[in-house]
Kinemage of the C-alpha trace (Angstrom):
@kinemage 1
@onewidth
@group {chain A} dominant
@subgroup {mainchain}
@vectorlist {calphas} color= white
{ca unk a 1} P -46.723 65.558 69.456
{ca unk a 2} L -44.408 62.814 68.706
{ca unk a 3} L -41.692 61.420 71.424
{ca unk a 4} L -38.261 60.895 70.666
{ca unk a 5} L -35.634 59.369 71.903
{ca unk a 6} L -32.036 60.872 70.909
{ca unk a 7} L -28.912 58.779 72.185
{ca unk a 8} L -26.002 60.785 70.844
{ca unk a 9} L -22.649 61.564 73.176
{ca unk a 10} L -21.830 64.506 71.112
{ca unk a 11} L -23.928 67.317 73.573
{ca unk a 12} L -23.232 70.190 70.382
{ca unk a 13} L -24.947 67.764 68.093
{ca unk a 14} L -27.568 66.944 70.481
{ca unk a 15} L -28.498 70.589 71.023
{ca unk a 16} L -29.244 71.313 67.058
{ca unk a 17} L -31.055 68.474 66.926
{ca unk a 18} L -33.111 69.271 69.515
{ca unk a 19} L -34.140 72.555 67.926
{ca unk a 20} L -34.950 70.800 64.678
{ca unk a 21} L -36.837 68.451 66.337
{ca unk a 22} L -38.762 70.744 68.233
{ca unk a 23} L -39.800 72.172 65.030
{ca unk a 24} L -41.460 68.794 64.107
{ca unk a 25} L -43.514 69.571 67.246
{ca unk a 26} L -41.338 66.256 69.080
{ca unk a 27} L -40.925 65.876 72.263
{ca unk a 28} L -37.759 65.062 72.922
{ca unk a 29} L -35.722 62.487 75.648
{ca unk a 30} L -31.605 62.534 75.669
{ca unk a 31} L -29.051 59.967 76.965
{ca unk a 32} L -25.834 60.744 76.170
{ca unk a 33} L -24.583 57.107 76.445
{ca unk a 34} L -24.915 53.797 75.037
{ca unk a 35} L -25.731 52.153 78.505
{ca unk a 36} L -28.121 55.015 79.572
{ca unk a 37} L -29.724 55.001 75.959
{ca unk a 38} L -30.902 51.494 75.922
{ca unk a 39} L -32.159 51.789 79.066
{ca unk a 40} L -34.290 54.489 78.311
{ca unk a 41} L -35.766 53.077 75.197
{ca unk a 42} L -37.712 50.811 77.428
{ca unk a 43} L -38.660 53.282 79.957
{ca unk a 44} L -41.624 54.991 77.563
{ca unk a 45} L -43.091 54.362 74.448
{ca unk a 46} L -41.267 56.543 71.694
{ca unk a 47} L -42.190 57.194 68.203
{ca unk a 48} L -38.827 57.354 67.360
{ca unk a 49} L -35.207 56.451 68.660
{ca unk a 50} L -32.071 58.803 67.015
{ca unk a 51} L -29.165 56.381 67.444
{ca unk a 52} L -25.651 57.578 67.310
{ca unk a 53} L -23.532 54.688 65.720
{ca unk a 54} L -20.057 55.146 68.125
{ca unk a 55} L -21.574 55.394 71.832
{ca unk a 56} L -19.461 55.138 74.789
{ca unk a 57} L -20.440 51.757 76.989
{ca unk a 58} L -22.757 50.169 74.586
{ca unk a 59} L -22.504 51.214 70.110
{ca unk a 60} L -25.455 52.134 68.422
{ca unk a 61} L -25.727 48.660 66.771
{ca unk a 62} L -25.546 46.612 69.309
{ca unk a 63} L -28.749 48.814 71.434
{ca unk a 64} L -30.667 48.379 67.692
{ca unk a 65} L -30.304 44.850 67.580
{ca unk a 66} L -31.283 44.303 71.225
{ca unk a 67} L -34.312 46.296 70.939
{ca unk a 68} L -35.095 44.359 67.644
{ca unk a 69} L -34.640 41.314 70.133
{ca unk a 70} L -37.292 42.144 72.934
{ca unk a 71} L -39.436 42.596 70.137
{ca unk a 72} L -40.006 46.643 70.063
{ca unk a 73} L -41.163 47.629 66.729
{ca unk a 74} L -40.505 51.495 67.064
{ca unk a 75} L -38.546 52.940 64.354
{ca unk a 76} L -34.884 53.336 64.642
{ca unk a 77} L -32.490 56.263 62.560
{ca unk a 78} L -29.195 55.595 63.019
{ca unk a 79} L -26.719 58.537 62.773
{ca unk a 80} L -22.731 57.673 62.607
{ca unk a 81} L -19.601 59.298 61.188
{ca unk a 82} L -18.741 56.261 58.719
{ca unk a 83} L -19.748 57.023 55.565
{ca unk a 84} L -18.883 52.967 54.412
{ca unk a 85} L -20.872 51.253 52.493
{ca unk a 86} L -21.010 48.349 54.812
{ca unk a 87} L -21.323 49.904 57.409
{ca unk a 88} L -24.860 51.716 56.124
{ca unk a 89} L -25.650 48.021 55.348
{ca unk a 90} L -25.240 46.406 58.577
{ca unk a 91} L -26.890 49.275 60.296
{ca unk a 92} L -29.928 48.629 57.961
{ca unk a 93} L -30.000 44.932 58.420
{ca unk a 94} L -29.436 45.234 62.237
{ca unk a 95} L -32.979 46.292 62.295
{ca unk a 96} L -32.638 50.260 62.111
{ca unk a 97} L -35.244 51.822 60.120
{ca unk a 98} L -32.987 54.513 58.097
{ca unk a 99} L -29.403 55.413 58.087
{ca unk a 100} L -27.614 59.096 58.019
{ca unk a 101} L -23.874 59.953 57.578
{ca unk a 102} L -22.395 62.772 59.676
{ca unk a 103} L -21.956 65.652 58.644
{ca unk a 104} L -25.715 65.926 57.272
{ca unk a 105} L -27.604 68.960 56.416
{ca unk a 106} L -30.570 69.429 58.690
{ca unk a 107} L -32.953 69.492 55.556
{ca unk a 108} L -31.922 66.168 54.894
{ca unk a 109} L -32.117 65.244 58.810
{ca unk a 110} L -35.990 66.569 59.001
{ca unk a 111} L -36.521 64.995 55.645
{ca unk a 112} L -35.698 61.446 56.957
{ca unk a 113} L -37.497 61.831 60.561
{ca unk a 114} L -40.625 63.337 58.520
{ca unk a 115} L -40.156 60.010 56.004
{ca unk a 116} L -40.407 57.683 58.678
{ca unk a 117} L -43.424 59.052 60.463
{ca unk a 118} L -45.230 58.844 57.055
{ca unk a 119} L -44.259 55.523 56.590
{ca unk a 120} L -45.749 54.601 60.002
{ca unk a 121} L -48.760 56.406 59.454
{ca unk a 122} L -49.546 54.734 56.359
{ca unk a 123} L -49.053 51.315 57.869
{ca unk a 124} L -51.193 52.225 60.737
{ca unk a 125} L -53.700 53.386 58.087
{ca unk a 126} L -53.595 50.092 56.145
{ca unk a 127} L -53.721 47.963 59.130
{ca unk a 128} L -56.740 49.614 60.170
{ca unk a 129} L -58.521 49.734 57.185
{ca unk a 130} L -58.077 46.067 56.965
{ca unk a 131} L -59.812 45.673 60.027
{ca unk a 132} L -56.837 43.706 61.727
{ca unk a 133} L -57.179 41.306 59.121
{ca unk a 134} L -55.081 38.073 58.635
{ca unk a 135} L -53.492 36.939 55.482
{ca unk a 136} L -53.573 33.657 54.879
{ca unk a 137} L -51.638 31.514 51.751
{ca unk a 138} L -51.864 27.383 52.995
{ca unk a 139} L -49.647 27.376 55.820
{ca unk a 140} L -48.752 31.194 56.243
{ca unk a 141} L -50.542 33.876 58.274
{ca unk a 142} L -49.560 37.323 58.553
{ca unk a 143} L -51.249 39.093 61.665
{ca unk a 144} L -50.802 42.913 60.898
{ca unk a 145} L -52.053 43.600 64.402
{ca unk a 146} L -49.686 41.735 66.458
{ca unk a 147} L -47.104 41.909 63.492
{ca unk a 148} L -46.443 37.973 63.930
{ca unk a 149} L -45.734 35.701 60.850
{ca unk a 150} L -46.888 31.528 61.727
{ca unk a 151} L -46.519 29.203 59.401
{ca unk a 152} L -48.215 25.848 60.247
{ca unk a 153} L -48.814 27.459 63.492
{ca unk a 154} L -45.084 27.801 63.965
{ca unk a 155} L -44.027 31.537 64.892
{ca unk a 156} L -40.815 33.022 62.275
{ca unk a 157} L -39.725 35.445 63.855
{ca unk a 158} L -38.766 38.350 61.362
{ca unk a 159} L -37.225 41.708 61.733
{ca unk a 160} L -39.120 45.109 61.416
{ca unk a 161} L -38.033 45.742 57.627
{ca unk a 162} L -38.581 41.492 56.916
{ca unk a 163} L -42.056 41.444 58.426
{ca unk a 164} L -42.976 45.209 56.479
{ca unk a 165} L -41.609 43.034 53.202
{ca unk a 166} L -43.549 40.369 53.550
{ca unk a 167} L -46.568 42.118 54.732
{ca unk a 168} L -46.840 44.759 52.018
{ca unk a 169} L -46.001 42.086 49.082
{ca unk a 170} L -48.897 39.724 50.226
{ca unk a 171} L -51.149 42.253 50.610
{ca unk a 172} L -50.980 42.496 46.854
{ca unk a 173} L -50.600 39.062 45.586
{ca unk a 174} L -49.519 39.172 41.894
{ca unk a 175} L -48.419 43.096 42.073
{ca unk a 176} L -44.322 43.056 40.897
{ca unk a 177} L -42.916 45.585 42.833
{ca unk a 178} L -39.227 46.884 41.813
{ca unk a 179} L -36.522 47.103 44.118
{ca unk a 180} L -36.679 51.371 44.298
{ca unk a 181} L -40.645 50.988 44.631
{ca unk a 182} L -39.746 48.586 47.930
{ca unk a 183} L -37.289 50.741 49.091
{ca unk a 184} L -39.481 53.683 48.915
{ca unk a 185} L -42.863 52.056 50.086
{ca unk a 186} L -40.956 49.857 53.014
{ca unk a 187} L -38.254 51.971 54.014
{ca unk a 188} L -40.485 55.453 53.095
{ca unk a 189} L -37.121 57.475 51.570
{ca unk a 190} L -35.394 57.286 48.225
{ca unk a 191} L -32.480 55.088 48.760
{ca unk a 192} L -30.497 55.834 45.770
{ca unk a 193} L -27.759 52.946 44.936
{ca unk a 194} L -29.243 51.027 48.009
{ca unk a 195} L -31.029 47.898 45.360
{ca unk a 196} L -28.856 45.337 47.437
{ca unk a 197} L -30.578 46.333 50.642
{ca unk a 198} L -33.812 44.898 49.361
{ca unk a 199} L -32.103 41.781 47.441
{ca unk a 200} L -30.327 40.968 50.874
{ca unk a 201} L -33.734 41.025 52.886
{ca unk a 202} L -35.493 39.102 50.597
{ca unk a 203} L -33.230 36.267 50.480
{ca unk a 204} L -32.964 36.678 54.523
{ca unk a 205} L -37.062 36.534 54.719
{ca unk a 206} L -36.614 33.544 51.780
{ca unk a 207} L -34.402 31.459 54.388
{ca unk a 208} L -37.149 31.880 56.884
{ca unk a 209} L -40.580 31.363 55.381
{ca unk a 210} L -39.666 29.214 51.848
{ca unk a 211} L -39.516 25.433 52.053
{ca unk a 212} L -37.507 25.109 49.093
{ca unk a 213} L -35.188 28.159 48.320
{ca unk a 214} L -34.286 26.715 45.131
{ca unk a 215} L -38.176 26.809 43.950
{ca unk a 216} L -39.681 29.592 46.267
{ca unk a 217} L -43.315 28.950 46.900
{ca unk a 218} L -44.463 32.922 48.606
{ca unk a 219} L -41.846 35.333 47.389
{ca unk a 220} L -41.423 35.410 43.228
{ca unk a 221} L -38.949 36.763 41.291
{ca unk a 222} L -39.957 39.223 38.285
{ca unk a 223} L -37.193 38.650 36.110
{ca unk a 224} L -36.474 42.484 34.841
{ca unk a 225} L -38.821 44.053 37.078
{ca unk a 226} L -37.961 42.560 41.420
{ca unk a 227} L -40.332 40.411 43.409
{ca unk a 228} L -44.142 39.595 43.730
{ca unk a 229} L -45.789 37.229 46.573
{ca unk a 230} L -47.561 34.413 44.254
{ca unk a 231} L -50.944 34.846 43.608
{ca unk a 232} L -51.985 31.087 42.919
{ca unk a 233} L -51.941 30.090 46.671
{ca unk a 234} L -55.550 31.619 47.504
């Protein structure tokens, strides 16, 4: 059974999500406000937090990108009446896993929650049949385990989506992925129109990890195709 935390003020929307959820076989925790919500999401380990976007005493955003901050990995769907572009954007980049625009159909709801437990799953999978294995290129290491990035025994520290990036491009050194493969391997759900998402993390992880952004040395471009991690450094 998975646990899930739901922070949504709206107690009619809470209730049919509950139901839905319970379908999933979840087990599911409620707060009904922002300061309540972030405080729970600390109290247990969750396989999931439901964020509403517009939360009395604290906003949706600003409990994702303090749980990014104390370093809790658990994946984050963020649920919000703006339907904005921008908005979807900086929901994304604050560190939330997925992104869905009220009024949704419940289909689509499940469809998400069940995308993001698969992508978990499969990154648990890999980990493990890697044998907690490091990946090292000269001065970068990539610990899967402890999902920390050094380079020259420096820590970086990433976001969630930056760190499943960089992790799933140099596990395949060489491979060119294209920016609706990374959005459906990283993110685990077709993000149709969403291309910028992935351009906007890559140069983010670029500023982090290259020492020349000009002339990349880890992450590639694939002129045509998206991005590769370079396969000459082993």
């Amino acid at each position: 059974m998975k646990k899930v935390l739901l922070v949504e003020d709206d107690p009619d929307i809470v209730d049919l999500l509950e139901i839905h959820l319970t379908d999933l076989d979840c087990q599911l925790t409620k707060a009904y406000d922002g300061i309540k919500g972030f405080q729970t999401a600390f109290q247990d380990t969750y396989d999931l937090i439901i964020l509403d976007l517009m939360l009395p005493g604290m906003d949706g955003m600003e409990i994702c990108r303090q749980i990014r901050a104390e370093k809790v990995h658990t994946p984050i769907l963020m649920l919000t009446a703006k339907s904005e572009e921008i908005d979807k954007v900086l929901g994304l980049e604050s560190g939330a896993d997925d992104y869905l625009t009220k009024p949704f159909s419940i289909r689509e709801f499940q469809a998400r929650v069940k995308a993001i437990f698969r992508r978990v799953q499969m990154i648990q999978r890999d980990i493990t049949d890697e044998v907690h294995k490091n990946l090292n290129y000269g001065e970068l290491t990539v610990d899967p385990e402890s999902r920390k990035v050094t380079i020259s025994d420096k820590r970086i520290e990433l976001t969630p989506k930056e760190f499943d990036l960089l992790y799933l491009l140099a596990s395949h050194p060489g491979k060119s992925y294209s920016r609706d493969k990374l959005l459906s391997l990283v993110w685990g759900y077709e993000f149709n129109g969403y291309e910028h998402t992935v351009n906007s993390h890559i140069n983010r992880l670029r500023s982090k990890i290259e020492p020349n952004l000009a002339h990349p040395t880890y992450i590639l471009t694939t002129w045509g195709v998206g991005y590769r991690f370079n396969d000459e450094l082993r």
